[in-house]
C-alpha positions, 0 to 999 in steps of 0.5 A: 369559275368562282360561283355566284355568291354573296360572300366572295373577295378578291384580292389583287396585288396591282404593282411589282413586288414589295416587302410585306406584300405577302403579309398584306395578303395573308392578312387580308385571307386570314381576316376574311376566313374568319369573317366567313368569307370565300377568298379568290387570288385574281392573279397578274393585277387588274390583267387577272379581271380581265382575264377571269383568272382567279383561284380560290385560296385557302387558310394554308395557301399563303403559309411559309416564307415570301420574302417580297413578292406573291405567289399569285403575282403582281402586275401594274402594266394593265389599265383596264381603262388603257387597255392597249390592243393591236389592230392588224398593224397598229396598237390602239388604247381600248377602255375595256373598264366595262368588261372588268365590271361585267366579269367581276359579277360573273365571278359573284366577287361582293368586292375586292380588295387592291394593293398596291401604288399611285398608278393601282390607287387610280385605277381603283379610284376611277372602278369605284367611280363606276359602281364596282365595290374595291378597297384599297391598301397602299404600298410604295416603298418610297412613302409617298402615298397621301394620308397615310403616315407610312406605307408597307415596304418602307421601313425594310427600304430603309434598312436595306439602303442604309446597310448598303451605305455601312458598307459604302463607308468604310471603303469611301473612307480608306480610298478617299474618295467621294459617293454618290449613291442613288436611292428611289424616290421619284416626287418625294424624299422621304427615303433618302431623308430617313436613310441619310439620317440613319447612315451618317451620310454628308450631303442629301438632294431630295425632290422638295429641295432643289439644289446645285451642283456647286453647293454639293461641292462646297459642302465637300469642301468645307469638310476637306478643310475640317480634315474629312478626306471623303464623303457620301452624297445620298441623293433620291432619283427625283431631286433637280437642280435649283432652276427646276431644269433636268440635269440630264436628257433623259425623259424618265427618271430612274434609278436603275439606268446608267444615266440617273442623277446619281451618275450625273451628279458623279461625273459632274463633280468630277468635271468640277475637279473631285478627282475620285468620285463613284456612283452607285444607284441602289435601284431594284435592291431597295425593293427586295429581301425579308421584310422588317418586323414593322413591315409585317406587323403593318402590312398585316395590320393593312390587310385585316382592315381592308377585310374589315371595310369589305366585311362592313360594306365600306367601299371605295376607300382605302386603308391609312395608317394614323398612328396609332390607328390604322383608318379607312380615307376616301380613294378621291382623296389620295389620287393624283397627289404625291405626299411631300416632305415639309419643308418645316419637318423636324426630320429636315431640322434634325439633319440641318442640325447635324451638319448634314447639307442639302444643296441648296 
């Protein structure tokens, strides 16, 4: 058990891995040595506050290579104030917030540091709101955290889905044959609308667009009567169809199951007469490999000031990047939300302008 003191952090990584998590927290471990500052990994998330499981760390302990992951691990299935318990036969939903609160001043933790999304942003929102001192740095691989320009892990989302598709491509070509590949993205299209552009693809379906499977068949069209024998259909796994109904019966969207949209929308256009269609959904790979040098470079940039708003006392916010500064932004102000794509972008106008069709 850490001893009681004035100066001890903890560090959390509240959601599933991501690439420059390991840079966020060696950032975060680093810049609070340097400030003077005792450091402890509370492991498994929110569960590790729960449970007392902390260790401290050291200068050398975050060293070496990790590619998306961390070495005290990550976790966003604890909600301490959804804390699920069995009772004999049956499983209730506990708040056990109060008992997170108590057990970080056992620890003499003067504040902690949580990384990770929408669901771990909440959590520290609503700890904050209780008196506990927590910052928070945001990570989505999706891009969709409000008032941040960017999130750590999007950039190594990027290039990874859009290597995926260089290889989809030549194979597409020489088969004739129509794509659909499948990419996260669940209320926002920021991923699909980046790889899009980066990969040469014909059709993109993002959440902010609805669209028909009609107008992706005449957008295949129009390019087999301009002589393009195939075509790759980029779609995000929250895109709908134009009457805002789900194209599938599925209650969840997502784009690791065989029945995503990206599958649906395959057998659809088969249906509709497009005689060689596959589907592909990229899922977890999007979430994996060595981070790009942007990704470190802003992950790092995240951690040592999320350090500095411990060091400065200034809780209960979390840490943004506004180019070319990265700022601290009041928690209230990010949960709850997911940050769109406008529908006046230039991203979007840039692709209109490449022929690329959205469905609509």
């Amino acid at each position: 058990m850490v001893k009681a003191r004035s100066r001890a952090v903890g560090i959390l990584a509240g959601d599933g891995d991501c690439p420059g998590l390991s840079d966020v927290l060696r950032g975060a471990t680093r810049a609070a040595l340097q400030f003077g500052w005792d450091v402890y990994a509370i492991d498994d998330g929110f569960d590790g506050l729960l449970r007392k499981k902390v260790r401290r760390l050291g200068r050398h302990d975050l060293q070496g290579p990790i590619l998306n992951g961390t070495r005290f691990g990550s976790s966003g299935r604890v909600n301490p104030f959804e804390s699920l318990t069995r009772k004999g036969r049956a499983v209730i939903e506990t708040d056990r917030s109060a008992e997170v609160v108590r057990n970080v001043h056992a620890l003499g933790l003067a504040g902690v540091i949580a990384v990770g999304g929408e669901n771990t942003l909440r959590t520290a929102e609503r700890f904050h709101r209780k008196g506990l001192s927590i910052v928070g740095v945001p990570q989505a691989i999706e891009n969709d955290i409000p008032s941040t320009a960017l999130t750590f892990g999007f950039d190594t989302a990027v290039a990874t889905a859009s290597t995926a598709l260089e290889k989809l491509n030549p194979t597409a070509d020489a088969a004739k044959r129509i794509t659909v590949a499948e990419v996260l993205g669940r209320g926002a299209g920021w991923l699909a609308l980046h790889t899009g552009l980066a990969s040469n693809v014909d059709v993109i379906l993002v959440p902010e667009i609805p669209f028909s499977a009609e107008s992706v068949c005449e957008s295949i069209r129009a390019r087999e009567r301009a002589g393009q024998e195939s075509c790759v259909v980029l779609v995000a796994e929250g895109a709908t169809l134009i009457k805002g109904a789900a194209p599938r019966p599925t209650k969840e969207t997502r784009s690791d199951t065989a029945d995503g949209i990206g599958a649906w929308l395959a057998a659809e256009l088969t249906r509709r007469g497009k005689k060689d269609v596959r589907a592909l959904a990229l899922g977890p790979l999007q979430r994996g490999g060595a981070p790009t040098g942007f990704d470190r470079f802003l992950g790092t940039r995240f951690g040592t000031a999320a350090m500095r708003l411990v060091d400065e006392g200034l809780f209960g916010n979390m840490v943004a990047f506004k180019p070319p500064s990265v700022v601290p932004v009041p928690l209230h102000q990010v949960v709850n939300r997911v940050r769109p794509v406008p529908l006046d972008s230039d991203i979007l106008r840039s692709a209109r302008d490449l022929g690329i069709g959205f469905g609509d």
